[in-house]
VEXDREN-2710 file (C-alpha; in Angstrom, 1 decimal):
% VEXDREN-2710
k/r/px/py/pz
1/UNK/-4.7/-125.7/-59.7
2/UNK/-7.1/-125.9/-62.3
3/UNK/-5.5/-122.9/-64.0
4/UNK/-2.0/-124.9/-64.3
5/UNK/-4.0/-128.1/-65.6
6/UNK/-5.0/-126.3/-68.4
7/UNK/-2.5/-123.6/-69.4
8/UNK/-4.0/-123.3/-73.2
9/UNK/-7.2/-122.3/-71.4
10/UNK/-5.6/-120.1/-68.9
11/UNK/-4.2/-118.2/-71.7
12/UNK/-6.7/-117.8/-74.4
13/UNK/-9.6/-118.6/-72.4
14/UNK/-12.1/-115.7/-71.6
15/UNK/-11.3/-114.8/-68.1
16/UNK/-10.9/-110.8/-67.7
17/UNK/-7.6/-108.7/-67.7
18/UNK/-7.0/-106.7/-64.6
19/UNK/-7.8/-103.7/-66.4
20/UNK/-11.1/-105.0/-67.7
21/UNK/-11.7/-106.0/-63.8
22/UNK/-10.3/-102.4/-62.7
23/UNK/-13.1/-100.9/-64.9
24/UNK/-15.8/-103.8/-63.7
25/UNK/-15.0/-103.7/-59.8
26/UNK/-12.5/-100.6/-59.1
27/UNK/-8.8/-100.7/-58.5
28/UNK/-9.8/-101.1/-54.4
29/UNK/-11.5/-104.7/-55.1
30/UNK/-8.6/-105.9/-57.4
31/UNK/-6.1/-105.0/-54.7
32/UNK/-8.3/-106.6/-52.8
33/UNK/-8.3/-109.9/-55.0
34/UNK/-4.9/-109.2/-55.6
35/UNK/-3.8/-109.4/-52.0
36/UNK/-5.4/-112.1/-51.0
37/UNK/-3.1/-114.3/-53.3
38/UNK/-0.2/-112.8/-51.8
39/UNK/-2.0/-113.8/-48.2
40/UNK/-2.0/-117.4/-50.0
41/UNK/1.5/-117.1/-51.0
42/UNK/2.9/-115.6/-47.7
43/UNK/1.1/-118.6/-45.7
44/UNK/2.1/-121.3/-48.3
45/UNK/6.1/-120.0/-48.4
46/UNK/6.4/-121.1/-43.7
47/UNK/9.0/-117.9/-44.0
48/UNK/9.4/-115.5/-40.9
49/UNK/8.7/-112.2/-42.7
50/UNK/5.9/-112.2/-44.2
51/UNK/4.7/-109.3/-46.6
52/UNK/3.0/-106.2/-45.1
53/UNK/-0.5/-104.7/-46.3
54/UNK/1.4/-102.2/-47.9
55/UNK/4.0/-104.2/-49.5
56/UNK/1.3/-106.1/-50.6
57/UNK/-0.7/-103.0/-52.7
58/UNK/2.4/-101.8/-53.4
59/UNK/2.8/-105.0/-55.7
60/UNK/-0.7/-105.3/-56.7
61/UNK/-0.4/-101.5/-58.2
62/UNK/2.8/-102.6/-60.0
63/UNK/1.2/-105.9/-61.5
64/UNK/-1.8/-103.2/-62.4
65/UNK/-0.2/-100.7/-64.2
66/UNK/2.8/-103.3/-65.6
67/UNK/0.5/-105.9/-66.7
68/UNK/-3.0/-104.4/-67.2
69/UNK/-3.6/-107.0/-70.6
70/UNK/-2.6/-110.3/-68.0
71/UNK/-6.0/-112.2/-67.5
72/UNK/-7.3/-113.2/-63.6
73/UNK/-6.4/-117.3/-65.0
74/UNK/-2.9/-115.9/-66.0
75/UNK/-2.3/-114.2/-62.2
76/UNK/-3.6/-117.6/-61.1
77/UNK/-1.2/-119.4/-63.1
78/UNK/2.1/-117.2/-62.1
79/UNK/1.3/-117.8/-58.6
80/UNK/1.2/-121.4/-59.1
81/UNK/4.0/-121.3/-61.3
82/UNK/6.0/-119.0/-58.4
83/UNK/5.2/-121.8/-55.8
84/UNK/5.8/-124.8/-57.5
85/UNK/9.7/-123.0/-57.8
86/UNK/9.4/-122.5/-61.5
87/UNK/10.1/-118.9/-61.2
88/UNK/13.0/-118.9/-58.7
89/UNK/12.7/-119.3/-55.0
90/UNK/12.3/-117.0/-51.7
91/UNK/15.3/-117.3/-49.0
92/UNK/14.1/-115.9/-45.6
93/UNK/11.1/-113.7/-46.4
94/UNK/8.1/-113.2/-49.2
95/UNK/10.4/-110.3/-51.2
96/UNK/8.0/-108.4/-53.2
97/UNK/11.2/-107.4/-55.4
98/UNK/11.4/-111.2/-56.3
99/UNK/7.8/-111.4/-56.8
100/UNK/8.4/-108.7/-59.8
101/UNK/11.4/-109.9/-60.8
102/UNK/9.5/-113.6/-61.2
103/UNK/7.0/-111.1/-63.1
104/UNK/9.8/-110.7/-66.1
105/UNK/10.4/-114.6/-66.1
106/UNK/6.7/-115.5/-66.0
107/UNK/6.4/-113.2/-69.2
108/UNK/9.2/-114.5/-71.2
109/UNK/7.2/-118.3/-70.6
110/UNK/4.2/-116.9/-71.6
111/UNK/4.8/-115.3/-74.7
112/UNK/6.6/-119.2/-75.5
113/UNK/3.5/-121.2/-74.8
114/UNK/1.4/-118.5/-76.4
115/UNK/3.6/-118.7/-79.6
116/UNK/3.9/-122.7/-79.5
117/UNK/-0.3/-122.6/-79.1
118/UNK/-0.2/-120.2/-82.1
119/UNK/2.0/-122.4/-83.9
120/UNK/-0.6/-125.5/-83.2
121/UNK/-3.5/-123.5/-84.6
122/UNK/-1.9/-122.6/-87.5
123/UNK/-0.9/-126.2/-88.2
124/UNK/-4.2/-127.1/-87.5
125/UNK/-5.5/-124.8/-89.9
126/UNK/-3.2/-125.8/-92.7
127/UNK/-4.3/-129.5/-92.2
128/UNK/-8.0/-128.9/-92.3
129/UNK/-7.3/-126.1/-95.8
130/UNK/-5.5/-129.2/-96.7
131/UNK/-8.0/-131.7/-96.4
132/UNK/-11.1/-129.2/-97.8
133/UNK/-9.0/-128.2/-100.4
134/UNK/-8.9/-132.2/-101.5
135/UNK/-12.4/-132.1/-100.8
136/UNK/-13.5/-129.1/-102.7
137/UNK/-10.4/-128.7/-105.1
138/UNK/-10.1/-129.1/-109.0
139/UNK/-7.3/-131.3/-110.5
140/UNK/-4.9/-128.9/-112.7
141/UNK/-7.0/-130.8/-115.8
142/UNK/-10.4/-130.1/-114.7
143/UNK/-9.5/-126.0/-114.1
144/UNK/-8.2/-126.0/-117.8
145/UNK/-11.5/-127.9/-118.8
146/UNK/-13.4/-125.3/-117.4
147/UNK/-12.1/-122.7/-118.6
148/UNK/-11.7/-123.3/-122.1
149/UNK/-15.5/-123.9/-121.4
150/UNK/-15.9/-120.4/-120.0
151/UNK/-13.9/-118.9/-123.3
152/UNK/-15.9/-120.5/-125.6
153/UNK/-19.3/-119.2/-124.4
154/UNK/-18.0/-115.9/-124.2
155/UNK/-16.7/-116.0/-127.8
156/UNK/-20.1/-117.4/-128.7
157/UNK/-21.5/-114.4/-127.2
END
């Protein structure tokens, strides 16, 4: 939850990639991790047929080697994203062939928010180069001033 309230975060904050945990823990304990939010997700969904141990590293191999740059908050985030029905819904049992497919979708939304964040930060920077830039900035006049200035000492030179 706390990775939905704060999606900015969740995307640029510094929480570790899967391949950065691969390296920390082994690919075992980020199975491991792995599965137990598909354990969250099978009990949350109150379908019949649940996913099997195997389907479930089966899907936490393809989210490994698919997405090795997605940060732990981001993996967070598609699962609450993928229960709260933004990323389509399940009919009968926890498909891990949706789960990928939701995979694409959560993706495409992603790189969105991450270019609308960019866009902010960029705006933000232009306002505050702006505002030093009336701070710290010469008129048009003054610039001309100073130079001729400059050109005069060096001819006196």
């Amino acid at each position: 939850m706390s990775c939905a309230r704060n999606i900015e975060r969740s995307l640029l904050g510094n929480a570790p990639t899967l391949r950065q945990l691969e390296y920390a823990y082994e690919i075992k304990a980020v199975r491991v991790w792995f599965a137990a939010q598909l354990e969250n997700l099978n009990k949350f969904t109150g379908v019949s047929n649940k996913m099997s141990v195997e389907q479930m590293q089966m899907l936490a191999d393809i989210f490994i080697v698919k997405v090795p740059y997605l940060k732990a908050s981001e993996i967070l985030l598609f699962f609450y994203k993928f229960k709260s029905g933004d990323l389509g819904e399940l009919y009968g049992s926890v498909d891990p062939l949706k789960l990928s497919t939701s995979l694409n979708e959560f993706l495409k939304w992603r790189s969105f928010e991450l270019d609308k964040v960019y866009q902010r930060q960029r705006e933000e920077k232009r306002r505050i180069d702006i505002e030093n830039s009336k701070i710290n900035g010469i008129t048009r006049e003054e610039y001309e001033e100073k130079k001729a200035k400059t050109d005069k000492q060096k001819t006196s030179e």
